[in-house]
N, C-alpha and C positions, 0 to 999 in steps of 0.2 A: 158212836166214836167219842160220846163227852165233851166239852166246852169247846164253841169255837175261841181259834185266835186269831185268826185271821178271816174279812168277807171279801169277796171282790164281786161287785157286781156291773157286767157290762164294760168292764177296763179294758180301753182301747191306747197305745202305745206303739211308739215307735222316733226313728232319728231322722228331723228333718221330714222331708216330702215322704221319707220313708216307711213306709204302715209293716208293724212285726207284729205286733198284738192285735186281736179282732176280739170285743166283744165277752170278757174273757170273765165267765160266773163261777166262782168256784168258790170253795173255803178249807181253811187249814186248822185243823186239831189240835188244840192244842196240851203240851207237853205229850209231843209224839213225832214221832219220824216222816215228815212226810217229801216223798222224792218226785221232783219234775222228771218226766222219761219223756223222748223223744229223740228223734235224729238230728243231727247240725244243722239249724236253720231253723228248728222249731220253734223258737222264741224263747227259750228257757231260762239264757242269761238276762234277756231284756226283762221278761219277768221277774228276775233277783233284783232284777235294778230299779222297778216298780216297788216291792216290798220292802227294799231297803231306804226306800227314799230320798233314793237319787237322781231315778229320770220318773219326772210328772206324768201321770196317765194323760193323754189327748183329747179320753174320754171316759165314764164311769167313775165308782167310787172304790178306795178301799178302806173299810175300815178294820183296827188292828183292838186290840184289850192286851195286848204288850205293853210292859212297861217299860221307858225310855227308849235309848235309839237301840235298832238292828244289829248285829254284829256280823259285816261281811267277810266271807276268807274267800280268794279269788283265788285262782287256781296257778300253781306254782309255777308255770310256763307262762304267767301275766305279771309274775312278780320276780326278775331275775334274781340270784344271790349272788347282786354284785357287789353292794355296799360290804365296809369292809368292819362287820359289827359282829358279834357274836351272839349266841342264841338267847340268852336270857337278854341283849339288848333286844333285840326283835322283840322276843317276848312283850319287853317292856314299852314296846310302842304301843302296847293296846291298852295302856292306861293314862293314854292322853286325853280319851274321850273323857276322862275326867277331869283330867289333873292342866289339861294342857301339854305343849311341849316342855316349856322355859321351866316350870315349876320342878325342884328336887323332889325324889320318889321317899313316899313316908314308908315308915314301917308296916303301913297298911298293903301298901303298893308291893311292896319286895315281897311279905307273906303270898299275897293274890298271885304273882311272877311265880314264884315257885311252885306253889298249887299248881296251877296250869302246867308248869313243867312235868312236876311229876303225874299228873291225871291225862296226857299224852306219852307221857315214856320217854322225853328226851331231856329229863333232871341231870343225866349224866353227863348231857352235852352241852353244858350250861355256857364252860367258856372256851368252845368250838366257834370257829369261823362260820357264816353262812356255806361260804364257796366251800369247804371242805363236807358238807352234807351232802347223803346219797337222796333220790329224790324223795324217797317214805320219807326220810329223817324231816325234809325242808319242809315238807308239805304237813307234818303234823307239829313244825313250830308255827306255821300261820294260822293253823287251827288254833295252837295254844295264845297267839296272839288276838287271834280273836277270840276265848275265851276269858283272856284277861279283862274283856271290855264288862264283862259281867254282866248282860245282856241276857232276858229269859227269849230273845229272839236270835238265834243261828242260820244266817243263809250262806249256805257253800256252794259256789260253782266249781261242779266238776269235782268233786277233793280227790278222787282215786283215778284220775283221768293219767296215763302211761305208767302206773305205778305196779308191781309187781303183785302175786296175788296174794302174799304175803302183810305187806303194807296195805294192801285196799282191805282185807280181812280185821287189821288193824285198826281202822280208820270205822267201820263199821262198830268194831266193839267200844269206839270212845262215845259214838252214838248211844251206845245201851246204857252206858255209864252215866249219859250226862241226862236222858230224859226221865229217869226218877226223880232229878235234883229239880224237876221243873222247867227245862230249858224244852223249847219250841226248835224243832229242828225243819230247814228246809234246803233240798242238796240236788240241783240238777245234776243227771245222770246219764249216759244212754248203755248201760251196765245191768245186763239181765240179773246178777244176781246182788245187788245194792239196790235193784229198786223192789226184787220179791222181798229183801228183809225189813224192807220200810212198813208203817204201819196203813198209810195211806199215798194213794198215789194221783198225779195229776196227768195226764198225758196227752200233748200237746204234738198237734202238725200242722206244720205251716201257718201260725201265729194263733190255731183255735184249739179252744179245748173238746177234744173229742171223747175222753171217758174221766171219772176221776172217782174214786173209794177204795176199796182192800185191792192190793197187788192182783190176788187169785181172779179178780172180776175187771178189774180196769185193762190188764194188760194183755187182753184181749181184744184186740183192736177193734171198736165196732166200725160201721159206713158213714153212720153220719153225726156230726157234732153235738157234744151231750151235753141236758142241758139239767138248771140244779135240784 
């Protein structure tokens, strides 16, 4: 599968008294698509929240060969479109991992905004309201805003989750796009056919990993928890 990007060995995780992650050995490929599969409750998002490093493992390590921080897109039903800004403003919030909020955007910053627009498909919709987006639309400007962060790391929870099969077909093909540029993709799922078109897959029940390599072998549920 070619260079790790990610190692986790032994990451144990969870909120509080509460234990989600057990024990969790895996690794991710990098510049390549790899999809958490599992059912609600599998631990998948607490996992994005481990790699993005935002909740501390309890226990184990992970180590990453990414450069600078993660870029999280959390799934469109965690982010309402309520504020009352337009698309390329959104956009433009993924470039405060640089810049800050307060600082004016350079020329640097408005190129990268756009890019991201048009490498999503919603350049058109530059100065559309949020609230006025259909959910494909909304959902692949927080991808774009998380692509502004310039990040060769992508974690998505959920990105095609109630979305039409149109728009998740979409959402797939900005994957293909972005992992020759070098970007490290990783996108919990529980979507039979976004986690066969990933390159590597992790799959998680009840906070352990039970298989994880190519779609065709991992998503084959075995009995008991696998190990690296």
């Amino acid at each position: 599968m070619g260079e790790t990007a990610i190692t986790m060995r032994g990451v144990r995780a969870g909120y509080g008294a509460t234990k989600v992650l057990r024990d969790i050995t895996a690794r991710v490929p990098r510049s390549r698509v790899t999809a958490l599969v599992g059912h609600n409750g599998s631990g998948k998002s607490t996992l994005l929240g481990v790699l993005a490093g935002i909740l501390a493992p309890t226990a184990g390590e992970v180590e990453s060969s990414c450069a600078g921080r993660p870029a999280l897109v959390l799934q469109r039903t965690a982010v309402p479109a309520v504020m009352p800004m337009t698309v390329r403003e959104a956009v433009a919030m993924g470039r405060w991992a640089h810049r800050g909020w307060w600082r004016p955007l350079t020329r640097r910053d408005r190129t990268v905004i756009a890019d991201c627009m048009e490498r999503v498909g919603v350049a058109d919709l530059a100065r559309t309201r949020l609230g006025e987006l259909s959910g494909g639309q909304y959902q692949r400007v927080l991808i774009a805003q998380g692509l502004a962060q310039q990040s060769d790391l992508l974690l998505l929870d959920e990105p095609a989750a109630g979305l039409d099969r149109d728009s998740q077909r979409r959402i797939l093909e900005i994957f293909d796009q972005l992992v020759p540029t070098g970007v490290t993709i990783v996108h919990a799922t529980h979507d039979a056919e976004a986690a066969g078109n990933a390159d590597h897959c992790l799959l998680l029940k009840d906070g352990r990993l039970l298989a994880q390599g190519a779609p065709g072998e991992t998503l084959n549920e075995p009995k008991h928890p696998a190990h690296p």
